[in-house]
N, C-alpha and C positions, 0 to 999 in steps of 0.2 A: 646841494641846494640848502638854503638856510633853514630851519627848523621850523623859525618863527611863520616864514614865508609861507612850507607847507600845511602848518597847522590855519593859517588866514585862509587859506583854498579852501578848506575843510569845517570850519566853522563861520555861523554869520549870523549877522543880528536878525529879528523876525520880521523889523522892518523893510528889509533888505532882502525878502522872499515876498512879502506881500505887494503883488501886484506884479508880478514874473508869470509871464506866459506860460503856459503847458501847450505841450501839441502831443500827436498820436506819433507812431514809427513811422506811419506815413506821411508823415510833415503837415496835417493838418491841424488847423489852430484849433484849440478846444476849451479856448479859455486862459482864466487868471488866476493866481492865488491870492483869496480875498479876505482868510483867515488862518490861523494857527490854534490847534485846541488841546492844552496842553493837559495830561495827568497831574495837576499838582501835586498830589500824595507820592507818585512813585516815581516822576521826574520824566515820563514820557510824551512826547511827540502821538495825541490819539490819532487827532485827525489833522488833516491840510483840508480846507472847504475852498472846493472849485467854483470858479461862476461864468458861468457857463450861457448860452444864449442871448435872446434880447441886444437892443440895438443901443449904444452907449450910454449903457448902467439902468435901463430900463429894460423890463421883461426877462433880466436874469435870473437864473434857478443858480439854486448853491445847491453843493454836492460835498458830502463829508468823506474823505479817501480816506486809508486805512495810508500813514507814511509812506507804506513798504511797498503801494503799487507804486510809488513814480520814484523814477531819478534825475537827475541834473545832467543837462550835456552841459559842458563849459564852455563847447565850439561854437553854439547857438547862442547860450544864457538862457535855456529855457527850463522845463522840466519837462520830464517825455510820462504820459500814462498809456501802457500799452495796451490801450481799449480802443476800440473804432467809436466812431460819434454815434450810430443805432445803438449802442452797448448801455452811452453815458445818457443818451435820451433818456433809455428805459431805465435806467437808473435811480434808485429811490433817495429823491432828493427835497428840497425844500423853500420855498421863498426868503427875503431878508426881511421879514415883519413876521414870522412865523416857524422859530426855530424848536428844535425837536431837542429832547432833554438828552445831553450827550451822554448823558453820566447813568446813564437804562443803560444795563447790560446788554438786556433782551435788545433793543435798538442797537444797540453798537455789534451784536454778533450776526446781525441780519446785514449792518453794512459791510463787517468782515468777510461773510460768506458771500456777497454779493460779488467781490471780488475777488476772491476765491483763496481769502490767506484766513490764518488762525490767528483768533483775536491773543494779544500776547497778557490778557490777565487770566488765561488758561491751565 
């Protein structure tokens, strides 16, 4: 296969993830990618902000993931977070008029742990 080819599978613009569906393993929709929240300093991917609920862009919560819980099917085009919807309810999340300062440690290791990876500025 051509090189160029596999590296396009591989890498992609942010606009081009905002607004791709997530669902659970069990094929239930749980949403969309609504943001990208990048480390500027150290060149990382912090969070993906899910949104999650509410009925066409009203009453939705965003939800900051840690990258590492989701991945891409290709079969789909979606991204899979392998959490059930009780999980992402209870999830400590936040309104779009009402955002939490990403850049608290203490806040980002609370969303780390919620999902149960180790924040990578450890």
């Amino acid at each position: 296969m051509n090189e160029t080819r596999e590296l396009s599978s591989e890498v992609v613009k942010s606009k081009e993830v905002i607004g791709v569906s997530v669902k659970n393993k069990a094929g239930e929709n749980l949403g969309e990618i609504y943001e990208i929240i990048l480390d500027k300093h150290k060149g990382y991917a912090r969070y993906v902000v899910l949104s999650f609920g509410g009925f066409l862009g009203i009453g939705d919560k965003l939800f900051a993931l840690p990258w590492e819980v989701i991945s891409y099917n290709p079969e789909e085009e979606c991204f899979i977070l392998n959490i059930d919807k009780e999980k992402l309810k209870n999830a400590p999340g936040f309104d779009k008029n009402n955002w939490p300062n990403m850049a608290d440690q203490t806040w980002g290791k609370n969303i780390y742990n919620y999902y149960g990876i180790r924040p990578y500025w450890e």
